[in-house]
DOVEXMAR-705894 format. One record per atom (N, C-alpha, C): residue number from 1; residue in three letters; x, y, z. Coordinates in steps of 0.02 Angstrom, whole numbers, always signed. Each point is the difference from the previous one (the first is absolute). Example, Ala and Ser with C-alpha at 12.3 -4.5 7.8 and 13.67 -1.06 7.14 Angstrom:
2
resi;resn;X;Y;Z
1;ALA;+660;-284;+390
1;ALA;-45;+59;+0
1;ALA;+45;+60;+0
2;SER;-18;+53;-36
2;SER;+42;+59;+3
2;SER;-39;+55;+37
//
This chain:
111
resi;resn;X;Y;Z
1;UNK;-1564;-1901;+13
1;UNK;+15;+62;+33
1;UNK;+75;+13;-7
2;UNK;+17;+56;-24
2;UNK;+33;+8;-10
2;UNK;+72;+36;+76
3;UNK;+56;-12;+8
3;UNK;+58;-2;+42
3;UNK;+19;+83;+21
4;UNK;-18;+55;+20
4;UNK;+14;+53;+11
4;UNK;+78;-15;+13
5;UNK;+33;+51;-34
5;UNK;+67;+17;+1
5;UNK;+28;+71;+42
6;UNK;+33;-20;+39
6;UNK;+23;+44;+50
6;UNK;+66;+34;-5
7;UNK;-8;+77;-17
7;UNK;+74;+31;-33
7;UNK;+52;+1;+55
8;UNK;+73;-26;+5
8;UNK;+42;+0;+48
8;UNK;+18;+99;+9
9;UNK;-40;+29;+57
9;UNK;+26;+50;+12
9;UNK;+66;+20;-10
10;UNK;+66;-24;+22
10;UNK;+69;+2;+2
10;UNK;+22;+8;-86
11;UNK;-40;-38;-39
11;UNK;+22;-13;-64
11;UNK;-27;+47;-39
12;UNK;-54;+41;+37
12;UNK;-25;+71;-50
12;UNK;+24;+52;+29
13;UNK;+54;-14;+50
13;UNK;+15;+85;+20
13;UNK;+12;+35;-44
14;UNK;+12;+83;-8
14;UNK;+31;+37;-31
14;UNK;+57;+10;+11
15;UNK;+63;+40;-23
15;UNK;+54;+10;+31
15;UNK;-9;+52;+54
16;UNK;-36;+42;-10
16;UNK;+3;+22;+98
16;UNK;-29;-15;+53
17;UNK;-36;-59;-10
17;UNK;-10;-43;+56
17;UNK;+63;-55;+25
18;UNK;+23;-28;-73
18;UNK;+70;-31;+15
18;UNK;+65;+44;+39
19;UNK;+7;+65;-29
19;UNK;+40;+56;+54
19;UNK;-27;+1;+75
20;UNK;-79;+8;-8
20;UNK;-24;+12;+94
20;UNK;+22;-73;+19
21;UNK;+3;-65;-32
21;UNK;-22;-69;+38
21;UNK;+91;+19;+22
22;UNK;+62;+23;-26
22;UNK;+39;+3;+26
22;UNK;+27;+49;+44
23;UNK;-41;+37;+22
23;UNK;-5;+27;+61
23;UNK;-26;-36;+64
24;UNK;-31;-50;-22
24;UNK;-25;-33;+72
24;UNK;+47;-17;+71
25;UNK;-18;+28;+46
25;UNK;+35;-33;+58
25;UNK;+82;+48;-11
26;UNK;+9;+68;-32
26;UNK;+46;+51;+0
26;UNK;-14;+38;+53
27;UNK;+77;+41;+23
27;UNK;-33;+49;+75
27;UNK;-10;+60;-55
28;UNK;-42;+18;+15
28;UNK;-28;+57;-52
28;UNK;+8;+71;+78
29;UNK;+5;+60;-26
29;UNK;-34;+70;+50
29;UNK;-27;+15;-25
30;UNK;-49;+39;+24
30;UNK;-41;+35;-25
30;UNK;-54;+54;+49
31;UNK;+33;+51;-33
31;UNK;-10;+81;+20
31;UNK;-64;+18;-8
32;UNK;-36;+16;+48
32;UNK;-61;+56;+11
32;UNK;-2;+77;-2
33;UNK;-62;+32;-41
33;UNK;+22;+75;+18
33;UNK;+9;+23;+75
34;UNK;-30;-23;+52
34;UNK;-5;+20;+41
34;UNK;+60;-10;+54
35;UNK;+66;-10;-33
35;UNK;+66;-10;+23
35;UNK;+14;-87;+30
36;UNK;-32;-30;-2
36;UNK;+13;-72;+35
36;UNK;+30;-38;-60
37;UNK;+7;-60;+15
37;UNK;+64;-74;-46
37;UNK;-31;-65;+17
38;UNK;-26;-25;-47
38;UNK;-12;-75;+51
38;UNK;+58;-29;-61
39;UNK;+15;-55;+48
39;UNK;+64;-43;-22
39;UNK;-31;-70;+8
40;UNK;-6;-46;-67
40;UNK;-15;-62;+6
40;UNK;+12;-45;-37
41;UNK;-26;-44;-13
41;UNK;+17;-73;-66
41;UNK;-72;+17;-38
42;UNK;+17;+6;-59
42;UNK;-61;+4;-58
42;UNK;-36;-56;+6
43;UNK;-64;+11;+17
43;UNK;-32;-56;-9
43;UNK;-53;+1;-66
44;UNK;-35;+47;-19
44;UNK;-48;-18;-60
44;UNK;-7;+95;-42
45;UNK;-55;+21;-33
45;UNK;-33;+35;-24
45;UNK;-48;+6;-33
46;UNK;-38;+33;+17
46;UNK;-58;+0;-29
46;UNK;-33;+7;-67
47;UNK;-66;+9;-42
47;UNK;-10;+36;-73
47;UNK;+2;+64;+39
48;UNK;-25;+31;+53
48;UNK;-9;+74;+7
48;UNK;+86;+12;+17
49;UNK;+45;-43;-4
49;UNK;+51;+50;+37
49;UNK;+12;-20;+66
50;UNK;-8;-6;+51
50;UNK;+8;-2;+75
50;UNK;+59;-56;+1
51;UNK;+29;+18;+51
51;UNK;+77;-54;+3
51;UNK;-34;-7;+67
52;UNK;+22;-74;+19
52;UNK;-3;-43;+47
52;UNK;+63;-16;+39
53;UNK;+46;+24;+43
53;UNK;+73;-8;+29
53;UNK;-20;-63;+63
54;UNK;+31;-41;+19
54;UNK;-12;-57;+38
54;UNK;+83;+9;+54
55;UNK;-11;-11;+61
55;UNK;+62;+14;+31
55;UNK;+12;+78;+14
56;UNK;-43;+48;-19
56;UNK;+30;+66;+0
56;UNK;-8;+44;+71
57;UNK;+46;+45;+4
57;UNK;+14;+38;+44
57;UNK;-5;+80;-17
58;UNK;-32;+42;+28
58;UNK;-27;+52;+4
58;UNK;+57;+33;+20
59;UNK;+28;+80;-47
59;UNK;+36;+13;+30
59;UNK;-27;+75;+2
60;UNK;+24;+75;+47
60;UNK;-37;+57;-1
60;UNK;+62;+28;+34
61;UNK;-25;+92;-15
61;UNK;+45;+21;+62
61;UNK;-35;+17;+60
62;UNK;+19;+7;+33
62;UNK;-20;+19;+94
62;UNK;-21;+62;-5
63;UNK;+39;+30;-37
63;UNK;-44;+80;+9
63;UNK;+29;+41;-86
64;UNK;-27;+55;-14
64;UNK;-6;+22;-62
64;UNK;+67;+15;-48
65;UNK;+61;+2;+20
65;UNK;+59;+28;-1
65;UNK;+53;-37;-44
66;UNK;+25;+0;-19
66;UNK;+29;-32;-49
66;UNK;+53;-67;+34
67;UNK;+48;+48;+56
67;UNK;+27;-50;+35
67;UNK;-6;-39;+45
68;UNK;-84;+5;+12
68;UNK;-26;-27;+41
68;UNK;+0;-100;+3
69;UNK;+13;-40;+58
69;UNK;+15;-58;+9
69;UNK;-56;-29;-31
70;UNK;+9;-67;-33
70;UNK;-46;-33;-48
70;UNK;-35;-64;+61
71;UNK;-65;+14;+17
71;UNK;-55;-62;+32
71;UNK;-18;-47;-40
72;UNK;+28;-71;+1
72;UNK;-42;-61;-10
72;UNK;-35;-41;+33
73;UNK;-61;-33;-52
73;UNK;-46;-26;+37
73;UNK;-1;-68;-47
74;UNK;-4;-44;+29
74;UNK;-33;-81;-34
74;UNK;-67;-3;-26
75;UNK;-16;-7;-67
75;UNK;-67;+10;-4
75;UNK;-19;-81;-50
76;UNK;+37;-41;-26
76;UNK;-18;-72;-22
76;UNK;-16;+8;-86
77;UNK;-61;+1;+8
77;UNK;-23;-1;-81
77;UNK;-51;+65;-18
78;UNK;+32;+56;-27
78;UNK;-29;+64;-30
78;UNK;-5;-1;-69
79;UNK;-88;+39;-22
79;UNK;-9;+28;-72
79;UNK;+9;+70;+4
80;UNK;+36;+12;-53
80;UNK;+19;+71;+3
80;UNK;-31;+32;-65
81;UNK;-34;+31;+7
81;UNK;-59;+19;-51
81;UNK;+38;+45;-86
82;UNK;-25;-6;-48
82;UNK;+42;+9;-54
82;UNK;-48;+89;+0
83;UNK;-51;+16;+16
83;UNK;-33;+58;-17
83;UNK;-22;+18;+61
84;UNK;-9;+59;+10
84;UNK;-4;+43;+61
84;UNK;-71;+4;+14
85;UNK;-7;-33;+78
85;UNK;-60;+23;+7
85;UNK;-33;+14;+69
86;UNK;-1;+61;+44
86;UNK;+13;+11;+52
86;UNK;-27;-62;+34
87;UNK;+16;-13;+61
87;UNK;+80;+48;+18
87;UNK;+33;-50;-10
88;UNK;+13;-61;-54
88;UNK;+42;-51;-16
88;UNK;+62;+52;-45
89;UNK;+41;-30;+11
89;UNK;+89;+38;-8
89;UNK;+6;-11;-78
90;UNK;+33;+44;-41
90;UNK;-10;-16;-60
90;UNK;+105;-10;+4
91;UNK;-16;-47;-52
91;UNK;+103;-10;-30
91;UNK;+38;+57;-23
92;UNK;+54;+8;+29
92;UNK;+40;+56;-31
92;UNK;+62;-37;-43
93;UNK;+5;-60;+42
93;UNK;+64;-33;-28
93;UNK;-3;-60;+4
94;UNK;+59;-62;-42
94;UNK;-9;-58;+5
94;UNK;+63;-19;-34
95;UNK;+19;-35;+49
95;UNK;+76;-42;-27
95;UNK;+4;-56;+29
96;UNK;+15;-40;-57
96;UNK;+26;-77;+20
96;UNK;+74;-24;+18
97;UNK;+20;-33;+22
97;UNK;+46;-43;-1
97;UNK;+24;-39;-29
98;UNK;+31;+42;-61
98;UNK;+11;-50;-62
98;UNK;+67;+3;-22
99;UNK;+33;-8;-77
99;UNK;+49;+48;-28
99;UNK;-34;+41;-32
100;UNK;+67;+60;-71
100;UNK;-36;+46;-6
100;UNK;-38;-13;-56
101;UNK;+28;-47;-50
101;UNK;-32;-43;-61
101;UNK;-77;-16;+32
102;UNK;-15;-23;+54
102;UNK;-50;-22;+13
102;UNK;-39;+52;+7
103;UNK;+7;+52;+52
103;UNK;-26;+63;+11
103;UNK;-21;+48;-56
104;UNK;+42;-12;-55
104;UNK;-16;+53;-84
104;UNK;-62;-49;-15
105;UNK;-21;-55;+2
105;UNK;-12;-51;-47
105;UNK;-82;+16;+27
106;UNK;-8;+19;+72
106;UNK;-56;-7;+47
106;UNK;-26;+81;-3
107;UNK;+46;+44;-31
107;UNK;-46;+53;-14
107;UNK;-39;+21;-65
108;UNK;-4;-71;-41
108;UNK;-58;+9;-38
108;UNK;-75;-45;+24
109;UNK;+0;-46;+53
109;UNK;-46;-1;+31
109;UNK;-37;+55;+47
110;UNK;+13;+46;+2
110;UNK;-13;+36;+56
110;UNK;-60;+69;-52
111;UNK;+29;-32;-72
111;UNK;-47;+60;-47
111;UNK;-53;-14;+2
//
């Protein structure tokens, strides 16, 4: 009988899995249409897309207005959905905490 051989995941990444694996554990934001921010440490992503923030904090305004005071809330470990689907919040925006070399490099993952 023959020894089944087991492929080392890590050793077949592609290079934009090697770009996401260095996002791990970054404070990433990331913007909802519906005006809110959660702020957290990258924790994973999905094949569909969905980001996973660990540590994050919910941020909103109090009322509709532009200069209106910003409410936070503690919320731990959120998926924040990559496609819209009521009434889950779809992404408007997303920035990491990186340099800017890093930041050019991470917007061809995002194609």
């Amino acid at each position: 009988m023959e020894a089944a051989t087991v492929s080392d995941p890590i050793a077949d990444s592609s290079p934009l899995v090697a770009r996401l694996r260095n996002l791990l554990f970054r404070r990433m934001l990331i913007g909802v249409k519906d005006g809110r921010f959660f702020l957290g440490s990258f924790h994973c992503i999905d094949k569909q897309g969905n980001i996973i923030l660990q540590d994050a904090v919910e941020y909103r305004s109090i009322r509709r207005s532009p200069q209106s005071p910003m409410e936070q809330r503690c919320l731990g470990i959120i998926l924040i959905p990559a496609a819209c689907r009521s009434p889950a919040p779809c992404r408007s925006s997303c920035h990491v905490d990186c340099s800017i070399n890093e930041q050019m490099s991470l917007l061809s993952v995002s194609r």
